[in-house]
VEXTI-419172 format. One record per residue (C-alpha): z, x, y. Coordinates in steps of 0.05 Angstrom, whole numbers, padded with zeros to 5 digits, always signed. Example, Ala and Ser with C-alpha at 12.3 -4.5 7.8 and 13.67 -1.06 7.14 Angstrom:
! residues 2
+00156+00246-00090 +00143+00273-00021 
This chain:
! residues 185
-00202+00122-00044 -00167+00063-00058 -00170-00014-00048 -00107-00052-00050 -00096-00138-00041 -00033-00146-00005 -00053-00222+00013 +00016-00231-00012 +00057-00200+00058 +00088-00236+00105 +00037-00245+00168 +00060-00270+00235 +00026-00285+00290 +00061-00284+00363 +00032-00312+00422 +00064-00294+00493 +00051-00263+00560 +00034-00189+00566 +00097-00175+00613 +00143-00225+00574 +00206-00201+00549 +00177-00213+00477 +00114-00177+00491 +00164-00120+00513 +00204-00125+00452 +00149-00125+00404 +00127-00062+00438 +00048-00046+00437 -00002-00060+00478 -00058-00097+00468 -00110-00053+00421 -00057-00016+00397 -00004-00017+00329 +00052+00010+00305 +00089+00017+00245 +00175-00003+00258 +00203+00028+00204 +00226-00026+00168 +00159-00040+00132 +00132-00087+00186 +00068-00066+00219 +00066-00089+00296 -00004-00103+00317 -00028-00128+00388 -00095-00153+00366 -00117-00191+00426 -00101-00217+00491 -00031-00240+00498 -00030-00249+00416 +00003-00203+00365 +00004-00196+00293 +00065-00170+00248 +00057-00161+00175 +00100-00135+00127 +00140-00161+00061 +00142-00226+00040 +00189-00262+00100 +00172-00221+00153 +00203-00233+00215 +00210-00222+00288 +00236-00156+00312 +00301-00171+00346 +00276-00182+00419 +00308-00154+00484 +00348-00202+00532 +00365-00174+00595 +00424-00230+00609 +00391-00257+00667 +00382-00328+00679 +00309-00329+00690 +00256-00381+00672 +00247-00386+00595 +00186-00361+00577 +00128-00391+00525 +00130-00352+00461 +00083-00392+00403 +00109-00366+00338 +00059-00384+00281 +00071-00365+00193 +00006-00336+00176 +00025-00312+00103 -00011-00370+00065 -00074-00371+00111 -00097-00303+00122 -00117-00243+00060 -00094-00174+00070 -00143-00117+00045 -00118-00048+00052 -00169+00010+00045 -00142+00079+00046 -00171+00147+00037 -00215+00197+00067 -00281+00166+00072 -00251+00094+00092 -00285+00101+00156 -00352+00115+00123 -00336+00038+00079 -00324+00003+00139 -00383+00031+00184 -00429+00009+00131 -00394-00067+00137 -00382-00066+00219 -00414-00041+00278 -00350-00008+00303 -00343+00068+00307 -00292+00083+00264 -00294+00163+00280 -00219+00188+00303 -00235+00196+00378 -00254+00119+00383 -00210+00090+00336 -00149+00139+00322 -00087+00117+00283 -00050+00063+00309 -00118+00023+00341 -00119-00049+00326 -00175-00095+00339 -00217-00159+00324 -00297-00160+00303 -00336-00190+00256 -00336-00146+00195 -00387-00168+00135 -00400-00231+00171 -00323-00250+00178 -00284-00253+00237 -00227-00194+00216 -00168-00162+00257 -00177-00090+00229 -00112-00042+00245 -00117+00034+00233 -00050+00054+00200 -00052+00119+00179 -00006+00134+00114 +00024+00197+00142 +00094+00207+00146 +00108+00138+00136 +00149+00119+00067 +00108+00128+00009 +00053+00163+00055 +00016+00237+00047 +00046+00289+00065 +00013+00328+00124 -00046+00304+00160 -00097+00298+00114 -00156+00249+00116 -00126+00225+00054 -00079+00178+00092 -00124+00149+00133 -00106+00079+00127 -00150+00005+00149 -00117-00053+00139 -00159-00112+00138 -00135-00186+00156 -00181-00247+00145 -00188-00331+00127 -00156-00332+00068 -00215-00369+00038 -00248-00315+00045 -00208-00262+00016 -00245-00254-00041 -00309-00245-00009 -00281-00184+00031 -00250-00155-00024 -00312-00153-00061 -00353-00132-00003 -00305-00063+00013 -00305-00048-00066 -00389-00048-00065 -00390-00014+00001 -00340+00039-00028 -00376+00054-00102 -00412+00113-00072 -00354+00133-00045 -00310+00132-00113 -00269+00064-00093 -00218+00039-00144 -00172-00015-00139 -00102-00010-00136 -00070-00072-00147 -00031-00117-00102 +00016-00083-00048 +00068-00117-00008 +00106-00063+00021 +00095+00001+00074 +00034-00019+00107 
């Protein structure tokens, strides 16, 4: 298993309406993630709000227009990259770390790959997005529990504090840090 800050991506935050071109664009539901394939990890992480983190200067995924003259609509685009830590947990008992630290279930049938969601997680408020490593750039081969991937967003304040916490909730589990990662979440 393996613990990795990547505090230092680019993290977005895009407020709009669920049937909004933008909403379309971005192209996940509510609950749900996806990686792009240009490094950027698409989350919608609550109503009518999305996160998208990736390198440092992240940005938008080009959006749709459909040429029409309708009536604008609201999109609130807000730089989160200096106010929220990234902690990204990978390997096959990651879901046994974060059970001990949040009263989700983190077994595959509730939260397969690609869930994103929002909880209080060691006493923090966290978005939490399951992003498995497999076949993804720099990801395990097959479909091993090996990939399974968490990334974990909070205040930036607190960064430290969550770090901490998932590297003494993973020592029976064999944790070990790997550094700082800003790319292929």
């Amino acid at each position: 298993m393996r613990l990795t800050d990547c505090t230092p991506c680019g993290k977005l935050l895009v407020r709009t309406g669920i049937r909004s071109a933008t909403a379309h664009a971005l192209g996940v539901n509510q609950g749900r993630a996806r990686s792009d394939g240009s490094g950027r990890l698409v989350a919608g992480i609550g109503y009518e709000e999305w996160l998208i983190v990736g390198p440092s200067g992240v940005t938008l995924p080009a959006l749709a227009t459909d040429g029409s003259d309708s009536t604008p609509e609201l999109v609130t685009i807000v730089d989160l990259t200096h106010a929220r830590a990234v902690v990204r947990i990978v390997g096959a008992d990651s879901a046994k770390v974060m059970s001990k630290l949040c009263a989700i279930n983190f077994r595959d049938k509730a939260t397969p790959d690609n869930t994103a969601l929002r909880t209080s997680m060691a006493g923090l408020v966290a978005e939490i997005i399951r992003s498995d490593l497999t076949n993804r750039p720099g990801g395990a081969a097959g479909s091993d529990a090996a990939s399974r991937c968490y990334v974990v967003l909070c205040e930036r304040s607190a960064g430290q504090y969550l770090f901490n916490t998932l590297l003494d909730a993973g020592a029976e589990f064999g944790i070990d840090i790997e550094g700082f990662g800003i790319s292929g979440l």
